[in-house]
N, CA, C and O atoms as a GROMACS GRO file, in nm:
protein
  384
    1UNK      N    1  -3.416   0.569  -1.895
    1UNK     CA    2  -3.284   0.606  -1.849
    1UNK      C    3  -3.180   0.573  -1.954
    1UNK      O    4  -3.066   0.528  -1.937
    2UNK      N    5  -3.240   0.605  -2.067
    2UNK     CA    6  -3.136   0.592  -2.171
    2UNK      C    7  -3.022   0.718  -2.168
    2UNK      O    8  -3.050   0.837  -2.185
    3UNK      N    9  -2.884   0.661  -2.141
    3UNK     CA   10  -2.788   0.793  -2.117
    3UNK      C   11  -2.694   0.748  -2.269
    3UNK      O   12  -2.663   0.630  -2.288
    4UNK      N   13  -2.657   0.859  -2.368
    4UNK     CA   14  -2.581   0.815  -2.427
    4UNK      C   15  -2.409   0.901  -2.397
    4UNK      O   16  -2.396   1.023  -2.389
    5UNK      N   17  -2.296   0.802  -2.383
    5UNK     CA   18  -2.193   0.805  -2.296
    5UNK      C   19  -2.155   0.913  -2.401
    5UNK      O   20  -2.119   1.018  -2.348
    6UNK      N   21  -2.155   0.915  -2.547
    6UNK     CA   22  -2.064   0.962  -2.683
    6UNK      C   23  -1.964   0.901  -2.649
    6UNK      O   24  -1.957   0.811  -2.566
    7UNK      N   25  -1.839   0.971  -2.745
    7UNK     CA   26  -1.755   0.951  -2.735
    7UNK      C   27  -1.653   0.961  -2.638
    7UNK      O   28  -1.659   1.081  -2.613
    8UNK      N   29  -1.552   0.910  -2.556
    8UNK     CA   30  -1.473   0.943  -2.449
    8UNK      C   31  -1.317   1.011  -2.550
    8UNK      O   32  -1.294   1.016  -2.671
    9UNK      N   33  -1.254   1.043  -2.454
    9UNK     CA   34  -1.129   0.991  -2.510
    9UNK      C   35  -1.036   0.908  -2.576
    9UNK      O   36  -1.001   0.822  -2.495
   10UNK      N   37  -0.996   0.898  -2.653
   10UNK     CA   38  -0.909   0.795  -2.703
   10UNK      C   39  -0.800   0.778  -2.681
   10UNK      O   40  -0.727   0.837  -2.761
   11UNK      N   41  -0.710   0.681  -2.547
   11UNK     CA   42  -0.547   0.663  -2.594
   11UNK      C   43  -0.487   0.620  -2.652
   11UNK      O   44  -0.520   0.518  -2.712
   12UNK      N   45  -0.394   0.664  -2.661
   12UNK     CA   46  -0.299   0.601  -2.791
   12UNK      C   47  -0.257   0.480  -2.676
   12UNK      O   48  -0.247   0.510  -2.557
   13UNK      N   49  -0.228   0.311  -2.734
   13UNK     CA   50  -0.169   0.221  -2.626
   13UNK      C   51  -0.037   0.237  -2.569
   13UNK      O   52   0.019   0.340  -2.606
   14UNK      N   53   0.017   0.176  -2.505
   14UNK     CA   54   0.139   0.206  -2.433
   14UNK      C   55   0.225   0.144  -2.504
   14UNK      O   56   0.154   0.048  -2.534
   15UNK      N   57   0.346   0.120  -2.567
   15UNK     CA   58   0.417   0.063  -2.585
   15UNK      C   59   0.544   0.063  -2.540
   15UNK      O   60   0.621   0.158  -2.541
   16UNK      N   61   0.570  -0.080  -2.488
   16UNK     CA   62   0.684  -0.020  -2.400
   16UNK      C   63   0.783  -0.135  -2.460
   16UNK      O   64   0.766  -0.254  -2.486
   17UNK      N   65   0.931  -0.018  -2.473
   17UNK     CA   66   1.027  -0.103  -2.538
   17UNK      C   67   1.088  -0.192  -2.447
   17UNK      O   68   1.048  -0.205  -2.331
   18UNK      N   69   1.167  -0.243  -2.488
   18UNK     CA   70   1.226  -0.381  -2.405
   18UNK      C   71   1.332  -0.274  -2.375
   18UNK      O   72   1.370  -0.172  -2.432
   19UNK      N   73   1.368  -0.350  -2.246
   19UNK     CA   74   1.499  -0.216  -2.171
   19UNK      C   75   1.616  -0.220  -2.248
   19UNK      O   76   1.644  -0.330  -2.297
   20UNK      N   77   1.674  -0.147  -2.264
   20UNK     CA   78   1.853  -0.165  -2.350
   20UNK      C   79   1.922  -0.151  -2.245
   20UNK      O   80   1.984  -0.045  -2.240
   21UNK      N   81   1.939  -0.251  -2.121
   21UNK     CA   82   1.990  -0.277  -2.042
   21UNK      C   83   1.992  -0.423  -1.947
   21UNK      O   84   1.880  -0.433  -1.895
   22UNK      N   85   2.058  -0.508  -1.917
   22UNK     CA   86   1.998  -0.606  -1.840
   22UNK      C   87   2.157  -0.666  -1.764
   22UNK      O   88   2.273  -0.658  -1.805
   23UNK      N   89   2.100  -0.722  -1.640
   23UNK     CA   90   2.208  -0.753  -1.570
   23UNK      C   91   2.233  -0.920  -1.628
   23UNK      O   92   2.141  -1.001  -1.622
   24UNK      N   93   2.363  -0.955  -1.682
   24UNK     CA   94   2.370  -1.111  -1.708
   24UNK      C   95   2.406  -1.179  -1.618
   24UNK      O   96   2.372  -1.297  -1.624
   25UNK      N   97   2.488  -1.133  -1.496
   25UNK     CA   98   2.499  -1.224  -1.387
   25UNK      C   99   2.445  -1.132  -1.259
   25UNK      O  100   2.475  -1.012  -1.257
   26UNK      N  101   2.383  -1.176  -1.177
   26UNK     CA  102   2.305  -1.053  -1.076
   26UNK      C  103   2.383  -1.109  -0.925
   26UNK      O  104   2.387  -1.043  -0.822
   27UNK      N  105   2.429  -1.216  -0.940
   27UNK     CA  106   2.516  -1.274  -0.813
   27UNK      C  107   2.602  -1.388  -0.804
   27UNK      O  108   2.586  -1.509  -0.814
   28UNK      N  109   2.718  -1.294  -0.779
   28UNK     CA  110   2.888  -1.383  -0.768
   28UNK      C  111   2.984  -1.265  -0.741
   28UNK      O  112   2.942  -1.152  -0.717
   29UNK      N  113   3.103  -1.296  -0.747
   29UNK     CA  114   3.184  -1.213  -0.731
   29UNK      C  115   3.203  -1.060  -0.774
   29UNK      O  116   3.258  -0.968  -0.714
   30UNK      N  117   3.134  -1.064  -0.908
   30UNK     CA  118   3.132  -0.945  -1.035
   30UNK      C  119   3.017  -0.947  -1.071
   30UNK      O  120   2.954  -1.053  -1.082
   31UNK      N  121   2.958  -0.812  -1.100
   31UNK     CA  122   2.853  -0.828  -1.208
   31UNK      C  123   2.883  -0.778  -1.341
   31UNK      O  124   2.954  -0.682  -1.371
   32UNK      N  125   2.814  -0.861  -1.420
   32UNK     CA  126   2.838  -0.833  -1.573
   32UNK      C  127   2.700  -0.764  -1.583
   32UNK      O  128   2.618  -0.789  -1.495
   33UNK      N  129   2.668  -0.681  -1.679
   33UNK     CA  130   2.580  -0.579  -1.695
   33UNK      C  131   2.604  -0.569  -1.836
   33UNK      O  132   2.718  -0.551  -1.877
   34UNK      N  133   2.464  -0.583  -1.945
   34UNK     CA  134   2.510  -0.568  -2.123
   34UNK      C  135   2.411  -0.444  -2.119
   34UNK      O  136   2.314  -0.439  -2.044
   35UNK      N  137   2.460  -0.313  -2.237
   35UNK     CA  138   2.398  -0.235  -2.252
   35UNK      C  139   2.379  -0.192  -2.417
   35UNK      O  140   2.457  -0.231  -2.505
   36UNK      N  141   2.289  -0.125  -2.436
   36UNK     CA  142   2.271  -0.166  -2.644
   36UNK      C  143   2.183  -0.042  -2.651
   36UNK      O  144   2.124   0.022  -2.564
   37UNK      N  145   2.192  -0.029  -2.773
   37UNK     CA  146   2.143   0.113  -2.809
   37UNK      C  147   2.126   0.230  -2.778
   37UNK      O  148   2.019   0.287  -2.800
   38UNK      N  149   2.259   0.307  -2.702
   38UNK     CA  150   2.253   0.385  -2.602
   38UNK      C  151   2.351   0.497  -2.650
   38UNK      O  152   2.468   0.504  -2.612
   39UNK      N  153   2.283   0.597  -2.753
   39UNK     CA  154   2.394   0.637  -2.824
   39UNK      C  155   2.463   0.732  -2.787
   39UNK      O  156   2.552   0.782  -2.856
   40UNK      N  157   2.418   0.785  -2.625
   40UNK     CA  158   2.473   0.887  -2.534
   40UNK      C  159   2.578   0.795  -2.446
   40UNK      O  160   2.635   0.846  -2.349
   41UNK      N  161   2.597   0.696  -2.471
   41UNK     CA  162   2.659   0.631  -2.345
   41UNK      C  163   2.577   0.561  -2.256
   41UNK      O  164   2.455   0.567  -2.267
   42UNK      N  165   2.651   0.472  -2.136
   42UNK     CA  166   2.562   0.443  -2.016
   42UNK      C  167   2.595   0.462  -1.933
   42UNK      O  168   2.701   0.408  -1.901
   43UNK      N  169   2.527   0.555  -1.836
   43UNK     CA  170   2.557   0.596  -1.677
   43UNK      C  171   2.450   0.523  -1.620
   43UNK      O  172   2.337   0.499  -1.662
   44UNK      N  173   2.526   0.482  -1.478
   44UNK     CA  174   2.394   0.412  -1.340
   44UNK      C  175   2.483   0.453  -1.249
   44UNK      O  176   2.603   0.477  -1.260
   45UNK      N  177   2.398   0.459  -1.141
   45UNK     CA  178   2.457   0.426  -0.983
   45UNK      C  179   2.462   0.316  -0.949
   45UNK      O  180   2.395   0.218  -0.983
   46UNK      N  181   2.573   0.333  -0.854
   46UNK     CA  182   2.522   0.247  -0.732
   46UNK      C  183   2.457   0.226  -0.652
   46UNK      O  184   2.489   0.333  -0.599
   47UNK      N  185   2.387   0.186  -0.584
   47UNK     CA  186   2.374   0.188  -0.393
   47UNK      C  187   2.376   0.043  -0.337
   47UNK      O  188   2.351  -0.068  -0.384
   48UNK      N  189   2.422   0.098  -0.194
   48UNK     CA  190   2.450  -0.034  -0.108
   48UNK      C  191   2.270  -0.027  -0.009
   48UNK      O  192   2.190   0.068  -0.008
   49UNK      N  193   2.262  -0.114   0.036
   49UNK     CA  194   2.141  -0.220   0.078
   49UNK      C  195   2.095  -0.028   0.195
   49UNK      O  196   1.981   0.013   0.215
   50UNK      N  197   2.197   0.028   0.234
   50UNK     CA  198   2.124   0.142   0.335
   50UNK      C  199   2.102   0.232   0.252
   50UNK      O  200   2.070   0.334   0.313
   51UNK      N  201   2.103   0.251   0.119
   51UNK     CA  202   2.031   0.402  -0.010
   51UNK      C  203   2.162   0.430  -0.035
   51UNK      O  204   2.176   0.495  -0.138
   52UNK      N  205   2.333   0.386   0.062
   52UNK     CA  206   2.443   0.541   0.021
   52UNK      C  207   2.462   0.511  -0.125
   52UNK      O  208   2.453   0.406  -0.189
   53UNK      N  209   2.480   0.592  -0.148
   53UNK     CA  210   2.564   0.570  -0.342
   53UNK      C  211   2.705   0.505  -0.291
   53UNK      O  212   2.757   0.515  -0.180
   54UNK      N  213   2.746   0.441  -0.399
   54UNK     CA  214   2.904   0.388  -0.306
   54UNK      C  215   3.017   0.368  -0.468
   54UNK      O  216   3.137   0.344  -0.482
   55UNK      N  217   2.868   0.401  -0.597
   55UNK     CA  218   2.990   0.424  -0.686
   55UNK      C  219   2.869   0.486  -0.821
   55UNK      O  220   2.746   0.497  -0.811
   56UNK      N  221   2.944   0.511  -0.922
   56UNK     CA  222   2.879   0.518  -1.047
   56UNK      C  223   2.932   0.472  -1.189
   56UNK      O  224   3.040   0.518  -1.226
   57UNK      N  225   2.872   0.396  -1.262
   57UNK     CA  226   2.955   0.317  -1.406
   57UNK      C  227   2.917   0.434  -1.491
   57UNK      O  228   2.842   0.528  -1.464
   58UNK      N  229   2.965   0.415  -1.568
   58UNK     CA  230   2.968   0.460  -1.711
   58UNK      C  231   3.026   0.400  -1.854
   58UNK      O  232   3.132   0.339  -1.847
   59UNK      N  233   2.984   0.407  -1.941
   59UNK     CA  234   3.090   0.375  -2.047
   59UNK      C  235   3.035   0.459  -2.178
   59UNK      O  236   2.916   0.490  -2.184
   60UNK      N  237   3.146   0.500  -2.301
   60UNK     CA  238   3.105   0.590  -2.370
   60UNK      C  239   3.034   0.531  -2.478
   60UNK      O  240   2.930   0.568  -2.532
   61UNK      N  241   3.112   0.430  -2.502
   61UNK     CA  242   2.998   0.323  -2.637
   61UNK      C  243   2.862   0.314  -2.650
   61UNK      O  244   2.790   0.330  -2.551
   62UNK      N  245   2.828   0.296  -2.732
   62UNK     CA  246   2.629   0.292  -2.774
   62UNK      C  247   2.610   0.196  -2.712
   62UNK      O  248   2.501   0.190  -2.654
   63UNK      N  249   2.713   0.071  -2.698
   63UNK     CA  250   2.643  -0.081  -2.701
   63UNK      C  251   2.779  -0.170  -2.571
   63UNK      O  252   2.898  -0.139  -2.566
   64UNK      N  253   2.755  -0.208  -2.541
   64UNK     CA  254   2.864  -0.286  -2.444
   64UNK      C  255   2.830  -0.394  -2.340
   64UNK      O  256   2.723  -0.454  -2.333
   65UNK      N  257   2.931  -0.409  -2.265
   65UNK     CA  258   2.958  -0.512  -2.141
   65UNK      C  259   3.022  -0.443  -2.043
   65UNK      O  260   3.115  -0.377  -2.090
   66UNK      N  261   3.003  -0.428  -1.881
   66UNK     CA  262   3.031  -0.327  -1.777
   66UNK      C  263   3.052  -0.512  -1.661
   66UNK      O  264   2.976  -0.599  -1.620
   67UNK      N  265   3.146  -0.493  -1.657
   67UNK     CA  266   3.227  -0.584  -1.528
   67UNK      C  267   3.184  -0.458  -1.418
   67UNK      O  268   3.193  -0.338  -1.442
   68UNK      N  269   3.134  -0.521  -1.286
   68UNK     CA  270   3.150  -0.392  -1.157
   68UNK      C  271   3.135  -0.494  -1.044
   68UNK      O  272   3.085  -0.607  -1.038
   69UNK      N  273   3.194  -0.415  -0.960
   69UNK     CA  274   3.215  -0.488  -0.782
   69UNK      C  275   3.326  -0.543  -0.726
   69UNK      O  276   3.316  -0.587  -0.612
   70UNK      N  277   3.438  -0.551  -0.787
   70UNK     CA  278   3.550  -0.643  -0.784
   70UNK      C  279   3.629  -0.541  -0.723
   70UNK      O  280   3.746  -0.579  -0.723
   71UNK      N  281   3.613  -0.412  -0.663
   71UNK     CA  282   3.633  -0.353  -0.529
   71UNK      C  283   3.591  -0.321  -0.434
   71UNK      O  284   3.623  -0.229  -0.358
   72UNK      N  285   3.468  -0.443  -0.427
   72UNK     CA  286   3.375  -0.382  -0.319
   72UNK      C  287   3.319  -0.498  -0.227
   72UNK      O  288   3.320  -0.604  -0.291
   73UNK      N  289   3.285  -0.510  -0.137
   73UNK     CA  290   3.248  -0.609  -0.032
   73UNK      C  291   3.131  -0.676  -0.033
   73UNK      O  292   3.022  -0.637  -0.076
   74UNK      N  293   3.157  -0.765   0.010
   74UNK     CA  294   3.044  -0.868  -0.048
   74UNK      C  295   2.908  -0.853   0.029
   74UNK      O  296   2.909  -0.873   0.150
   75UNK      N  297   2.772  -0.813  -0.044
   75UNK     CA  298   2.663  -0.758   0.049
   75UNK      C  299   2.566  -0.708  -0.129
   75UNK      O  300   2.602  -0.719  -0.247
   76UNK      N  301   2.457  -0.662  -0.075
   76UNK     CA  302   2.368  -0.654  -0.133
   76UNK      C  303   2.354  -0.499  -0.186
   76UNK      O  304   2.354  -0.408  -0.103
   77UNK      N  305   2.339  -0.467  -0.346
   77UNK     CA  306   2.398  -0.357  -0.397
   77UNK      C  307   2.259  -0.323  -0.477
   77UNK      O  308   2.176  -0.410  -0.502
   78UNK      N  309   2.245  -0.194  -0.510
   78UNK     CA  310   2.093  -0.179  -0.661
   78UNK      C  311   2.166  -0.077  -0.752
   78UNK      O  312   2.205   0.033  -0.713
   79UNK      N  313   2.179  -0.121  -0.868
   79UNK     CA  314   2.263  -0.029  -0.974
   79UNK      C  315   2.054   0.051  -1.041
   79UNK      O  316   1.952  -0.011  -1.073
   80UNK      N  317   2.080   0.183  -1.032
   80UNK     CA  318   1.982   0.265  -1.055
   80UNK      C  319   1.984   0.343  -1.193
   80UNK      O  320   2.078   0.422  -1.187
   81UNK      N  321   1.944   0.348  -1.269
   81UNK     CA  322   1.975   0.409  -1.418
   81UNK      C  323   1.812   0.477  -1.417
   81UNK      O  324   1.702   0.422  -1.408
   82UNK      N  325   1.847   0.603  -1.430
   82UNK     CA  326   1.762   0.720  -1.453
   82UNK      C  327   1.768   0.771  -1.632
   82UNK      O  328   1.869   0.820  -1.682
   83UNK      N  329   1.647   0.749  -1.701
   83UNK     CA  330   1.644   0.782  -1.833
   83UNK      C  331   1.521   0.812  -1.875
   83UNK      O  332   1.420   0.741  -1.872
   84UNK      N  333   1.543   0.979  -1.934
   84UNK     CA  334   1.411   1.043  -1.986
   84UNK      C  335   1.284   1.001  -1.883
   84UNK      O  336   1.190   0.927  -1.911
   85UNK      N  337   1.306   1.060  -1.771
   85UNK     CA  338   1.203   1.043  -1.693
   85UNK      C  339   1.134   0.888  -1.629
   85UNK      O  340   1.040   0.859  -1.555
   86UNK      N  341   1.237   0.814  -1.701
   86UNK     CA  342   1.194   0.664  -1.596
   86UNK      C  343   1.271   0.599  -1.532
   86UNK      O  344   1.364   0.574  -1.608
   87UNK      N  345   1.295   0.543  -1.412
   87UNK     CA  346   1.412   0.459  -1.346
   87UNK      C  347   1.383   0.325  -1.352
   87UNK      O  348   1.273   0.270  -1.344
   88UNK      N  349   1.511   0.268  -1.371
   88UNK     CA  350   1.493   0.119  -1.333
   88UNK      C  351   1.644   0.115  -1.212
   88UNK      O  352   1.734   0.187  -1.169
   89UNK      N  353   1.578  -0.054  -1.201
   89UNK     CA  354   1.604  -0.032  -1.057
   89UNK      C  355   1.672  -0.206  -1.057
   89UNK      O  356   1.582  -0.291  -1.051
   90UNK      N  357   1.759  -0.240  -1.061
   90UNK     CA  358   1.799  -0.417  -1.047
   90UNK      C  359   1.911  -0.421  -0.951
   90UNK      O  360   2.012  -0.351  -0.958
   91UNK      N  361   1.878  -0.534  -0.835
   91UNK     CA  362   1.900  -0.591  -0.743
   91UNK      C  363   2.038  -0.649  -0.754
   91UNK      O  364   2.035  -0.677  -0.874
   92UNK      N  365   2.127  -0.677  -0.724
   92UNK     CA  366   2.254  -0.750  -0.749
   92UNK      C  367   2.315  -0.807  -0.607
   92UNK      O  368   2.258  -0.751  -0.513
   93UNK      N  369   2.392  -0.880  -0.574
   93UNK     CA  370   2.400  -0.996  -0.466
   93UNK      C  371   2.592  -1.014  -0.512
   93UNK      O  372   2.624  -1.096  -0.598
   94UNK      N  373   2.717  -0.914  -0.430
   94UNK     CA  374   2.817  -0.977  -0.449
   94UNK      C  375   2.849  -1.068  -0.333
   94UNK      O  376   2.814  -1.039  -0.219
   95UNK      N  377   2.927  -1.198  -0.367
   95UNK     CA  378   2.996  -1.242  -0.278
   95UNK      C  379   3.128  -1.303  -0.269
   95UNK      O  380   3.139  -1.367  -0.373
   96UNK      N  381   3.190  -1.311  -0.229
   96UNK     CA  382   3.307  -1.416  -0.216
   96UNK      C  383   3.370  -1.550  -0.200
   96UNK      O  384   3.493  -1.560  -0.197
   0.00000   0.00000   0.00000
């Protein structure tokens, strides 16, 4: 029962970059949000804890700092950033 397999396929490995995005404070009054190498800008949503959208950031710079929430009520929020086919997804906690 000698089977010989040959060759299979070969993948190339995954490499996955580190996000050019990250939340620096995820719960208090404001969130601070740093964004870097983004030479289209950065757009995300919002949503509040039931899916509604309740806002959207942006900024035009490659690289920055995004203050958000400091009109909005204190409760549990997910800023959503959709790019080239992948989402991320981070949790944020405002309160008063």
């Amino acid at each position: 029962t000698d089977w010989d397999m040959g060759e299979g396929v070969v993948e190339q490995p995954i490499v996955e970059k580190p996000p050019n995005w990250e939340v620096i404070t995820s719960i208090g009054s404001q969130i601070v949000l740093r964004y870097q190498d983004r030479p289209d800008g950065f757009r995300a949503s919002i949503f509040d804890a039931s899916g509604r959208k309740v806002d959207e950031i942006h900024a035009t710079g490659a690289s920055g700092m995004i203050t958000w929430g400091r009109c909005y009520g204190p409760g549990v929020y997910f800023i959503v950033l959709k790019s080239a086919g992948a989402t991320k997804a981070q949790k944020v906690v405002l309160i008063r």
